[in-house]
N, C-alpha and C positions, 0 to 999 in steps of 0.2 A: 310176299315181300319181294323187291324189286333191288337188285344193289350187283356191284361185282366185288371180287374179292379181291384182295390188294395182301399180299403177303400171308396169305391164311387169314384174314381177318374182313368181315363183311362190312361195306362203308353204309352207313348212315344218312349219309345226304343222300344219297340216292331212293330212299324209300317210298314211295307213293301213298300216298293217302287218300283214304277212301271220300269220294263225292259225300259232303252234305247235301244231306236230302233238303230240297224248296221247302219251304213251309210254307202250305194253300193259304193262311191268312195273309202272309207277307205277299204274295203273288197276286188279293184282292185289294189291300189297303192301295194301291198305286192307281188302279184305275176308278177305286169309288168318286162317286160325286155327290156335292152336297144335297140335301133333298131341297133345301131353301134356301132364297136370295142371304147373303149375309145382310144383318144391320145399317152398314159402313155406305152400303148403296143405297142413296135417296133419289129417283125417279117420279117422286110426286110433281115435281114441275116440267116432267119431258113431253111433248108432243109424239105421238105415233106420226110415221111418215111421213115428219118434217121435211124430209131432203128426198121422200123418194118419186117424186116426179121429177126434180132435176139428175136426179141419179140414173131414172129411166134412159133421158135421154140419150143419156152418154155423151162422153166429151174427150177432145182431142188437146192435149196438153204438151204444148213446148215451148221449149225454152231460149228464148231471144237474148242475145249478146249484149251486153249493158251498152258497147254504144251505137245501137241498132233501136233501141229506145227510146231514144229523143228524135228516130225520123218517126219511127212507130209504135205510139204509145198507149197504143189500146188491139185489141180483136179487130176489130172495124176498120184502122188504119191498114193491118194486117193483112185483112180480108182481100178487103181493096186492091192492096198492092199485086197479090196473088193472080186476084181475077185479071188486071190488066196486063199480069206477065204469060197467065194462058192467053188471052186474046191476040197479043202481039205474035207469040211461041207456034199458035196455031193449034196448041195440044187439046185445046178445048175445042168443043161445035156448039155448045149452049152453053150460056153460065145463065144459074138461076141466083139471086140475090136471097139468103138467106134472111128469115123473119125476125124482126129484131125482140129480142128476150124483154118483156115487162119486169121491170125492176119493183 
């Protein structure tokens, strides 16, 4: 027991108490997994590997100022502009024209 004494008299709030012991099932329940999909998920109409040829590819995402938009309103506008500011810049020595995506 754990306490100082204050007048002859041992304080109480001071006393420590002993560690609860884990209980092993409580310490398994947290990381179990289901063995099977639940119900709620219906996947009979999903395609395998819908997106993963475009996903292969990878892609470079950003984000243009709303009024930067109306000069350039696509990829391709984009592009464009890009390649003739290396051309001018000098910072390029080849530009190869990227193959356009079949929609």
């Amino acid at each position: 027991m754990y306490g100082t004494r204050s007048a002859g008299k041992l304080s109480e709030s001071l006393v420590q108490d002993a560690p609860i012991p884990a209980n092993e099932s409580d310490m398994k329940r947290a990381s179990k997994q289901p063995e099977e999909m639940r119900a709620h998920y219906d996947f009979s109409k999903g395609v395998r590997g819908k997106y993963a040829a475009e996903y292969a590819k990878g892609s470079n995402v950003v984000v243009i100022a709303p009024e930067l938009i109306k000069i350039f309103p696509d990829s391709q506008a984009v592009n464009e502009a890009l390649r003739t500011l290396m051309r001018v810049s000098g910072k390029g020595t080849r530009v190869v024209k990227a193959p356009k995506k079949q929609i």
